[in-house]
Residue frames relative to the residue before (quaternion, step in Angstrom):
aa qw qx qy qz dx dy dz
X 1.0000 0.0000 0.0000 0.0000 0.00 0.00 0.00
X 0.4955 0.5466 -0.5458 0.3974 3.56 -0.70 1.16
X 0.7655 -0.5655 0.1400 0.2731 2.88 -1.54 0.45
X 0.4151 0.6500 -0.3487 0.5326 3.61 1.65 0.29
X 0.5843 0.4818 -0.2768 0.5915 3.85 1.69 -0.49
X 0.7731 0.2197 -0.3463 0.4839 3.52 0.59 -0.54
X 0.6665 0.3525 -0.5950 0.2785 3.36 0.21 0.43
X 0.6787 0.4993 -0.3735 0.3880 3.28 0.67 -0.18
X 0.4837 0.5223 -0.3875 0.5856 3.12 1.40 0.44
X 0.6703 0.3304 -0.3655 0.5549 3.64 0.47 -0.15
X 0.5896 0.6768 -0.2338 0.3738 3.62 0.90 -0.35
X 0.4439 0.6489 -0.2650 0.5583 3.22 1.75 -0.98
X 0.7729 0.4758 -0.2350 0.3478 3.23 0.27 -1.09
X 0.3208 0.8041 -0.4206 0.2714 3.57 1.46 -0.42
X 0.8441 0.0011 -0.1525 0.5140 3.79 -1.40 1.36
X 0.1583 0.7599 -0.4714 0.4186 3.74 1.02 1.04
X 0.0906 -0.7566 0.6475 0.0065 3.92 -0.24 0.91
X 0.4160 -0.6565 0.6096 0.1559 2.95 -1.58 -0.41
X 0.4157 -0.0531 -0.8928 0.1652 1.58 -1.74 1.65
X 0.0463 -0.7542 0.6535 0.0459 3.52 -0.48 0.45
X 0.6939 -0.3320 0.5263 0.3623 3.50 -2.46 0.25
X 0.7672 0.3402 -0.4634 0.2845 3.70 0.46 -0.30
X 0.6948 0.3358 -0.4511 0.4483 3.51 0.91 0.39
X 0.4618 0.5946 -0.4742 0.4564 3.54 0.74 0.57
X 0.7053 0.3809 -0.2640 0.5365 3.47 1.16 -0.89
X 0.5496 0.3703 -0.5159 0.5429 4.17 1.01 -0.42
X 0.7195 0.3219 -0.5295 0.3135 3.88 -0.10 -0.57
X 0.5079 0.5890 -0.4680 0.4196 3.96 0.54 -0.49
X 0.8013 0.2703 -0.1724 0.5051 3.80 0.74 -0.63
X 0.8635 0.1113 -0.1603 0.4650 3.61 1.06 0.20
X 0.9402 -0.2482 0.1133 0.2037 3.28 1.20 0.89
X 0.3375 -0.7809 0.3787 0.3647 3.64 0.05 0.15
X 0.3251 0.6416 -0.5643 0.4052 3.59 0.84 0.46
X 0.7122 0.4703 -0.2127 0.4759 3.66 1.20 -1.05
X 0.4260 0.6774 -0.4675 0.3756 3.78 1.16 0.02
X 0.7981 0.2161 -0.3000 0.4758 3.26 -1.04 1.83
X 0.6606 -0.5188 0.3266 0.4335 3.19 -1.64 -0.54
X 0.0497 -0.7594 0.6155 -0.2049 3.37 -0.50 1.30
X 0.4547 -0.6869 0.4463 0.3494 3.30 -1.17 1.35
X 0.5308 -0.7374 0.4162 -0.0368 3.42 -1.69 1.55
X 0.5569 0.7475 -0.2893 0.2177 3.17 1.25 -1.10
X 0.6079 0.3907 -0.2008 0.6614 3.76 1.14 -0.49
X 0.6408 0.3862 -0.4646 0.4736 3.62 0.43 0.05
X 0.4568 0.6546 -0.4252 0.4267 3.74 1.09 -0.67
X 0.7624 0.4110 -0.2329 0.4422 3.29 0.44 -1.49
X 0.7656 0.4632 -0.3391 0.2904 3.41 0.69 -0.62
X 0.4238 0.8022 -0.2623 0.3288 3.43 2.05 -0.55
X 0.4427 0.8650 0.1364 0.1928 2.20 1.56 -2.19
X 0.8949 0.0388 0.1136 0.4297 2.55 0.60 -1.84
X 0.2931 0.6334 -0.3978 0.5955 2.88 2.03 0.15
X 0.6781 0.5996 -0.2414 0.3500 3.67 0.51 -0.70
X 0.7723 0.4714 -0.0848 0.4173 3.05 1.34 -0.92
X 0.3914 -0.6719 0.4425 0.4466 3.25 1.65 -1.04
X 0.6069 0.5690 -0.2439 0.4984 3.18 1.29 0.24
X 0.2387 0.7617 -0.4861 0.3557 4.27 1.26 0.63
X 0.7676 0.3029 -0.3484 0.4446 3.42 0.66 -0.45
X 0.6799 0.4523 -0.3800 0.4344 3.78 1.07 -0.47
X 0.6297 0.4068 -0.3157 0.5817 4.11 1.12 -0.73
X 0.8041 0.3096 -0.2157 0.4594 4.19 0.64 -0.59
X 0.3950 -0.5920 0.6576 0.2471 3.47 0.89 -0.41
X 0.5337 -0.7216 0.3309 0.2913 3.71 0.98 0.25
X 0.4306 0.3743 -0.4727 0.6716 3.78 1.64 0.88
X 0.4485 -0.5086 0.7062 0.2038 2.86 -2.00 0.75
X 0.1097 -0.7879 0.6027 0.0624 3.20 -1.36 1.04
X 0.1364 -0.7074 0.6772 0.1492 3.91 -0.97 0.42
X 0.6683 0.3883 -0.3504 0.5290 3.97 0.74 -0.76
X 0.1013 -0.7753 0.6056 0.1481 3.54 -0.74 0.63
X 0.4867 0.4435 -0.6237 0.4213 3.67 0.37 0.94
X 0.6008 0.4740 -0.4475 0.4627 3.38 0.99 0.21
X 0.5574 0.5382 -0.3521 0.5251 3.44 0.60 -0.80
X 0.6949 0.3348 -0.4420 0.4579 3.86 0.04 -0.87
X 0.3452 0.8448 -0.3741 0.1649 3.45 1.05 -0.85
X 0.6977 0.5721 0.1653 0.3982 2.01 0.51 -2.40
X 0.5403 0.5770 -0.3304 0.5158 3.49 0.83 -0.96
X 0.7926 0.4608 -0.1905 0.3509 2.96 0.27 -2.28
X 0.5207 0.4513 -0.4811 0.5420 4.22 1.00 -0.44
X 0.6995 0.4748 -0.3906 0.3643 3.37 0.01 -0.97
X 0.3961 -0.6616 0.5747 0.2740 3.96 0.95 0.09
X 0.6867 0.3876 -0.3764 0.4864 4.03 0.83 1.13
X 0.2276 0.6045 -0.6230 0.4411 3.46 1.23 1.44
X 0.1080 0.7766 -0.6103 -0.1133 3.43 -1.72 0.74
X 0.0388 -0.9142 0.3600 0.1818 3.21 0.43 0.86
X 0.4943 -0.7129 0.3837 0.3165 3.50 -0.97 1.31
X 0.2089 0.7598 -0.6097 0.0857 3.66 -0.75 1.65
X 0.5869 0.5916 -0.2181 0.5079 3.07 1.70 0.32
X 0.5934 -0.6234 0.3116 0.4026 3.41 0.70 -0.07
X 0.7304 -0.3724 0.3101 0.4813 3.96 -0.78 0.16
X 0.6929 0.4710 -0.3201 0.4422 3.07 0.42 -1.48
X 0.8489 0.4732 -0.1337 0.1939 2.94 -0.04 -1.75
X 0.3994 0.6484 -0.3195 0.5638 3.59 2.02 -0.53
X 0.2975 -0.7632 0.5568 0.1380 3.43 0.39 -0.90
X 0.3141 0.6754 -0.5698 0.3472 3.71 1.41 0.05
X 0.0039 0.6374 -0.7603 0.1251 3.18 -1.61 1.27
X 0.8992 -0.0232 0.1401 0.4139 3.73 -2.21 -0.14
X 0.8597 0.3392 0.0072 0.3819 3.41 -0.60 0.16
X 0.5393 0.6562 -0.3460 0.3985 3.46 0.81 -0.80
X 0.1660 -0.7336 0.5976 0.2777 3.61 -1.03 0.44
X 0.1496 -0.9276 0.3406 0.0348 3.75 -0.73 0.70
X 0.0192 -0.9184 0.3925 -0.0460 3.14 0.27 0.79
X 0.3821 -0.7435 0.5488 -0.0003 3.28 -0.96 1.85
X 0.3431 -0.6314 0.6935 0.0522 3.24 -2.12 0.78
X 0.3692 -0.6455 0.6174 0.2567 3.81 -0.22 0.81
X 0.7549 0.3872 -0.2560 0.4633 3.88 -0.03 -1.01
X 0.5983 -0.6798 0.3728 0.2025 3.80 0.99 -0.12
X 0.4700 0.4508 -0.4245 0.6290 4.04 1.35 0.36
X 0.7006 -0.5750 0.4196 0.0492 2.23 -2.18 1.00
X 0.4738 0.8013 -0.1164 0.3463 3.42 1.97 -0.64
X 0.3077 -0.8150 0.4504 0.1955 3.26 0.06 2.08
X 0.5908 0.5837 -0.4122 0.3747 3.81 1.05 0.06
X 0.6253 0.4672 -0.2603 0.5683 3.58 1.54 -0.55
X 0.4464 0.6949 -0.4833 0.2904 3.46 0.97 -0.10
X 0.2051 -0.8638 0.4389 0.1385 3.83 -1.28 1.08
X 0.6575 0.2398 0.0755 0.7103 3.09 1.61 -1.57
X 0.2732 -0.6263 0.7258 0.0795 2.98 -1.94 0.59
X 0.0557 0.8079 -0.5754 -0.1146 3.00 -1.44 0.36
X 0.1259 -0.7981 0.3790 0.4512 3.83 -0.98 -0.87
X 0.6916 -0.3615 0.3979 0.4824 3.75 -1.33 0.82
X 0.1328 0.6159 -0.7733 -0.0711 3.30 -1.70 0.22
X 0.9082 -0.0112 0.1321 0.3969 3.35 1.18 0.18
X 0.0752 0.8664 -0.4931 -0.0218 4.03 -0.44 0.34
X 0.9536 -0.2081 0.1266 0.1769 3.13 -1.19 1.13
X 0.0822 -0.7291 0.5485 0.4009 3.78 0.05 -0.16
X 0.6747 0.3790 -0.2607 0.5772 3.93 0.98 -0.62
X 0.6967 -0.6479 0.2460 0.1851 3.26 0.52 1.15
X 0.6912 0.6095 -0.2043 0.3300 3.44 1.61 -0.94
X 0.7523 0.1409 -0.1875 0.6157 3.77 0.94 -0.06
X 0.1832 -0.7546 0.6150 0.1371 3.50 -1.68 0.84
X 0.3781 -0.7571 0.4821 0.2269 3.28 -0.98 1.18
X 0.1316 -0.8059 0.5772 0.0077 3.58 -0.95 0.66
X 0.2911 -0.6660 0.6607 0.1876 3.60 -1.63 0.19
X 0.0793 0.8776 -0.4660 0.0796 3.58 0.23 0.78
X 0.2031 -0.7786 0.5316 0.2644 3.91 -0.66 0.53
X 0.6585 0.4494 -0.2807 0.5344 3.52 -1.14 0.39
X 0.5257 0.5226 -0.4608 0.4880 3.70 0.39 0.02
X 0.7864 -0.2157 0.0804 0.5732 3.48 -1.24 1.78
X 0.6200 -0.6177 0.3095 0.3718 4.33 0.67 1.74
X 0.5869 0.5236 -0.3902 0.4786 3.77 1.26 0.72
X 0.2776 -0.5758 0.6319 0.4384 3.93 -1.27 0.28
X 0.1096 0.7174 -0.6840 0.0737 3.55 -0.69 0.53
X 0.6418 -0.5824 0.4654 0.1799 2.82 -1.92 0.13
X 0.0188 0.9176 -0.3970 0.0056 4.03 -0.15 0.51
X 0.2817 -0.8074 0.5004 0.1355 3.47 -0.91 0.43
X 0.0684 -0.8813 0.4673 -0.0190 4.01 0.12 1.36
X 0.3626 -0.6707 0.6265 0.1619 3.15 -0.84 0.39
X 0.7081 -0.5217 0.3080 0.3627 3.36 -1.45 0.25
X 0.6202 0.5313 -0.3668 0.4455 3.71 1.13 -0.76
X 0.8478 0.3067 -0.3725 0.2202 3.14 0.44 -0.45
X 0.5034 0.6747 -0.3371 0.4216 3.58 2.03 0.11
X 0.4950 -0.5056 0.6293 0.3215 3.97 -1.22 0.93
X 0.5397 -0.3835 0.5781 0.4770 2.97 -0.29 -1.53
X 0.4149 -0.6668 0.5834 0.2073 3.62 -1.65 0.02
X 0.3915 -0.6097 0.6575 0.2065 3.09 -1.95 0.08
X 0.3446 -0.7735 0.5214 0.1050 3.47 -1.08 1.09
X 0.2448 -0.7556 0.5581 0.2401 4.11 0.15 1.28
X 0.1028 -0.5465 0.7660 0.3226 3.90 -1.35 0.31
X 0.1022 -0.6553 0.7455 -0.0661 3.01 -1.09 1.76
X 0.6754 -0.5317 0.4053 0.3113 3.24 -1.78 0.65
X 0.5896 -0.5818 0.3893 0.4030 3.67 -1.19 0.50
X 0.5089 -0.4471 0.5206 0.5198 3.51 -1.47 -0.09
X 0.5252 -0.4768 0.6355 0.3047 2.93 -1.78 0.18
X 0.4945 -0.6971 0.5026 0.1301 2.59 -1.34 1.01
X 0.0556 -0.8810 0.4427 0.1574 3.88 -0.56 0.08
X 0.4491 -0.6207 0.4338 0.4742 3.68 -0.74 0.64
X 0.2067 -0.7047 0.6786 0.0143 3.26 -1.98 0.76
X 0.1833 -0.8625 0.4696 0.0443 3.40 -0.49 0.78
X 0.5455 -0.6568 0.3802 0.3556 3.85 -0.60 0.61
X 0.3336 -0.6774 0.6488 0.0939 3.61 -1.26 1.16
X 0.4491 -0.7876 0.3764 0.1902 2.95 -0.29 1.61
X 0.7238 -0.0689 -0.3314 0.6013 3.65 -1.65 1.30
X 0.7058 0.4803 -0.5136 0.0859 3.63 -0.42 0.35
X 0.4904 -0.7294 0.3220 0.3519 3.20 1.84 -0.18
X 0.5323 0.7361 -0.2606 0.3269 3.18 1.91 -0.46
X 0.2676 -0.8215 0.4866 0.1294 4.14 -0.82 0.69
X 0.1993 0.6810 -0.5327 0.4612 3.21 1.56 0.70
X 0.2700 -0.6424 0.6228 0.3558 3.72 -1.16 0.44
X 0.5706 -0.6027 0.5496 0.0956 2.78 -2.10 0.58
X 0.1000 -0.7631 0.6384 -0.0007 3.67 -0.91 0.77
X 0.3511 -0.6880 0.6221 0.1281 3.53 -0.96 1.15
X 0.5607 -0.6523 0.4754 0.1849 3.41 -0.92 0.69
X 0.6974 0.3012 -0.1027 0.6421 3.54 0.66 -1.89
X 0.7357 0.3636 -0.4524 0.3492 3.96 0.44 0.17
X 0.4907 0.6891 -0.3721 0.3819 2.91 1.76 0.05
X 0.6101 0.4909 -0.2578 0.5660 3.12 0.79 -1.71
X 0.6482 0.6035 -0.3409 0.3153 4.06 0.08 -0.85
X 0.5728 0.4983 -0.2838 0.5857 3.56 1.66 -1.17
X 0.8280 0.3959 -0.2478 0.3102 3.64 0.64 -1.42
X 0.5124 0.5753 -0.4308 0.4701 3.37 1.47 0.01
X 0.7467 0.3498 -0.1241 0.5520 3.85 0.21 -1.39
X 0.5117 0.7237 -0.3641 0.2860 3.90 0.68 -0.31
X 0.2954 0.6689 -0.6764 0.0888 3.70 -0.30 0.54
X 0.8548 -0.3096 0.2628 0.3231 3.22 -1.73 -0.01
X 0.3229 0.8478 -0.4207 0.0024 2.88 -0.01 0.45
X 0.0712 0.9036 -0.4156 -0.0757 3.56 1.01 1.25
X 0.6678 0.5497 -0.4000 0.3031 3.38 -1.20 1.14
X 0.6861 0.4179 -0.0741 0.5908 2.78 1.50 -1.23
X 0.7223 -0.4329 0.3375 0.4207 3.83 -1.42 0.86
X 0.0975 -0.6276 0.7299 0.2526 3.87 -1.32 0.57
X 0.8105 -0.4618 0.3226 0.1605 2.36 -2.44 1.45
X 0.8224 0.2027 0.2062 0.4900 3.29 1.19 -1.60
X 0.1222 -0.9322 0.2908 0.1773 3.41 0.98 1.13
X 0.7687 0.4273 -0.2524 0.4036 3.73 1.76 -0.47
X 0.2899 0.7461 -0.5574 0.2207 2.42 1.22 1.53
X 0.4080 0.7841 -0.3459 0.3148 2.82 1.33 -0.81
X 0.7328 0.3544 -0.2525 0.5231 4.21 0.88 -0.97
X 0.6664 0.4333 -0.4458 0.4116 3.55 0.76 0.67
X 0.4984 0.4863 -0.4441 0.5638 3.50 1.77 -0.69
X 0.4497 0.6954 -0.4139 0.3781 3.79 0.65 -0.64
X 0.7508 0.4086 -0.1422 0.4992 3.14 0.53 -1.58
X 0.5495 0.5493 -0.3028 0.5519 3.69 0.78 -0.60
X 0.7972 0.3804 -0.3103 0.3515 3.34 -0.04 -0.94
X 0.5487 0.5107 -0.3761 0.5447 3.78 1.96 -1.17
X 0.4856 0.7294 -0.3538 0.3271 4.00 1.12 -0.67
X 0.1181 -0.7410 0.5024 0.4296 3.14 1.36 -1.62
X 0.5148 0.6560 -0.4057 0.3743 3.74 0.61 0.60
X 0.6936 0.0069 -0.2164 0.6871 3.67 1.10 0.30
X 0.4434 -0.7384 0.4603 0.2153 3.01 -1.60 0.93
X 0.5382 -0.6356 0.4109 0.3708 3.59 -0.34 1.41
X 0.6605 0.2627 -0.6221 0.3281 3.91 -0.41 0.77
X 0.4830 0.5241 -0.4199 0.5619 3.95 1.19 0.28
X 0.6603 0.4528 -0.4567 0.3879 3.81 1.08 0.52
X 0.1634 0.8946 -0.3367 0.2442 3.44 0.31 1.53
X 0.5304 -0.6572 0.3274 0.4237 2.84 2.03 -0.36
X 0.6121 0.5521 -0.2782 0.4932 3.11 1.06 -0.28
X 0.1201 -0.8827 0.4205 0.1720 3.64 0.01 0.95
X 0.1032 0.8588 -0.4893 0.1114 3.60 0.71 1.20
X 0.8592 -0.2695 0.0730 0.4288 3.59 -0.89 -0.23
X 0.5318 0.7499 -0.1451 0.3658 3.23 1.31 -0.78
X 0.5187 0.6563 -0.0870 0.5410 2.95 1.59 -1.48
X 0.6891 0.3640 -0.1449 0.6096 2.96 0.05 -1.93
X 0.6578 0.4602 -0.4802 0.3533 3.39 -0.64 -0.70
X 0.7567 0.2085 -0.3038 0.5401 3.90 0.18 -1.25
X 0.5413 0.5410 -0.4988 0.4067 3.90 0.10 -0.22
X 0.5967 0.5367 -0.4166 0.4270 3.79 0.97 -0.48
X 0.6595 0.5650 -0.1828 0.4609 3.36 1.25 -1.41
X 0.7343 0.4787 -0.2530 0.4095 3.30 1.08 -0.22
X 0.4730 0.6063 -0.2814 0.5740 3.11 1.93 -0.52
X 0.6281 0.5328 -0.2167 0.5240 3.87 0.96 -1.02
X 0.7880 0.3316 -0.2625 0.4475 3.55 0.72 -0.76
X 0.5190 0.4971 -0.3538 0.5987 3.24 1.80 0.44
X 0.6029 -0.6397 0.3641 0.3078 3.27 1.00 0.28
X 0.3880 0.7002 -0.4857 0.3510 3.67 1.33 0.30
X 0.1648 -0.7159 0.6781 -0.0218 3.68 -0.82 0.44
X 0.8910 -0.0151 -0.0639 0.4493 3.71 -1.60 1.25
X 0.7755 -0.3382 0.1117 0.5213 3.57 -1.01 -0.06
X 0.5228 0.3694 -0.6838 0.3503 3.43 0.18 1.24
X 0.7256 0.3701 -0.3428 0.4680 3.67 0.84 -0.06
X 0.5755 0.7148 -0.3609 0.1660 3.55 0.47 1.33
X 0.6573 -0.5809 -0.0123 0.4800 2.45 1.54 1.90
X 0.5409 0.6500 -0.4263 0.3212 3.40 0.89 0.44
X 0.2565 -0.8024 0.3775 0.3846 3.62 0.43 0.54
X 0.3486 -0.6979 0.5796 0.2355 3.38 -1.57 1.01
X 0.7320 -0.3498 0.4735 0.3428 3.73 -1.06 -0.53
X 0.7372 0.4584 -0.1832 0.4613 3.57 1.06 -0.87
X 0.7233 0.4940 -0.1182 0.4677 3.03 1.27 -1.44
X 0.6075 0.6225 -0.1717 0.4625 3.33 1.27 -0.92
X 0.5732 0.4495 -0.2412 0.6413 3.41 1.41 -1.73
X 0.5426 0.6161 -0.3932 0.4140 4.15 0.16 -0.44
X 0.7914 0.4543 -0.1027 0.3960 3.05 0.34 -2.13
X 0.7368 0.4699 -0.2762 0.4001 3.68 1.15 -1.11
X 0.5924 0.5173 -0.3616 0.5007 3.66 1.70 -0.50
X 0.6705 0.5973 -0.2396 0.3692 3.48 0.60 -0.41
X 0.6776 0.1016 -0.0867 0.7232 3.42 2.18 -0.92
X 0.7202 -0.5850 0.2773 0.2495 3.84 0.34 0.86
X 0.5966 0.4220 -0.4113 0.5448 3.51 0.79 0.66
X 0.5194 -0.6228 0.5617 0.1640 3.52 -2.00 0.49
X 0.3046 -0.7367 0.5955 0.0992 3.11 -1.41 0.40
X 0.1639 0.8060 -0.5687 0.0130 3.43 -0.51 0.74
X 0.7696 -0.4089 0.2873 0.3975 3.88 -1.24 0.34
């Protein structure tokens, strides 16, 4: 539970039309006023975050569908920022819920849509969201500053923390991943939920995958079944691998790449 859970919880939902289970599930909990196709975008978030473990830091513990309430709400909670400064300078980052004005003011009463960060810009000028309701799809989008109010900031729980173990002569506390026990988990691995994984560090490479955006973070379990393999292929491809070097089996290169990029080692 943290803010790496609710976006990928709101992410799940990605290429989602409409009618959809999330307004079938906000009217089941609030009513026939919600019966039918009714605009979603604040129910996303609120699904969302029920999903995550995380309803009381993104909702304040009410489901919301009007999002001038929600910012509202933010704004009591002393964690409204409204964007009158510029990208940079706002400081919106991961996580953030954001919420846009077609007409361009800063005014939680003019507010239309909601979304949630997944991300901003290296040149500071567009922020990338996951946003439901957008052209009656959850889809992904890129905004710019005119078209954003400002956002609310969730106090979401910390990552977990994980043990890390020393890479021998290096003194280093980065964890450590075995190659040949990798590849061993991802060959013979299938799902296998409940029961002991083969290869417990896998888990810090599905990690990495999942911060990648190439596997969706409830297929991070340690268990190196198809899932796994599947986004580890995609990652081999965005490294430019091609045929049976990109068939999800991790190599040495790709692996040594992946672990510098998300904080763990690689040994034989």
């Amino acid at each position: 539970m943290s803010v790496e859970t609710m976006v990928h919880a709101v992410e799940r939902w990605i290429g989602t039309g409409e009618p959809n289970e999330i307004q079938r599930w906000y009217e089941q909990r609030n009513g026939s006023a919600y019966r039918g196709n009714w605009p979603w975008c604040d129910a996303t978030m609120t699904r969302a975050a029920i999903e995550a473990g995380e309803y009381d830091a993104v909702c304040f513990g009410t489901d919301f569908a009007y999002t001038v309430a929600h910012a509202q709400r933010f704004k009591e909670a002393g964690a409204w920022h409204a964007m009158t400064t510029g990208i940079a300078k706002s400081g919106i980052r991961r996580g953030d819920i954001v919420f846009f004005d077609w007409d361009g003011s800063s005014s939680i009463g003019a507010i239309d849509h909601v979304g949630i960060v997944t991300g901003v810009s290296a040149d500071k000028r567009y922020v990338f969201t996951v946003e439901g309701n957008t052209a009656n799809v959850c889809a992904r989008r890129v905004r710019t500053v005119q078209e954003i109010a400002g956002f609310g900031r969730p106090a979401y729980k910390p990552e977990p923390k994980k043990p890390t173990t020393t890479s021998p002569g290096t003194g280093s506390k980065r964890p450590q991943v075995s190659l040949a026990k990798l590849v061993a988990a991802f060959e013979k691995d299938a799902p296998k939920k409940g029961t002991p994984v083969s290869y417990a560090p896998t888990e810090y490479v599905e990690d990495a995958l999942v911060a990648e955006g190439l596997l969706a973070k409830r297929y991070a379990d340690g268990h190196a079944g198809t899932a796994t393999r599947s986004g580890y292929a995609l990652l081999q491809q965005r490294y430019g691998y091609h045929g049976d070097d990109a068939n999800g089996i991790p190599g040495m290169a790709s692996l040594k790449r992946l672990g510098k990029a998300h904080g763990f080692d690689v040994v034989a």
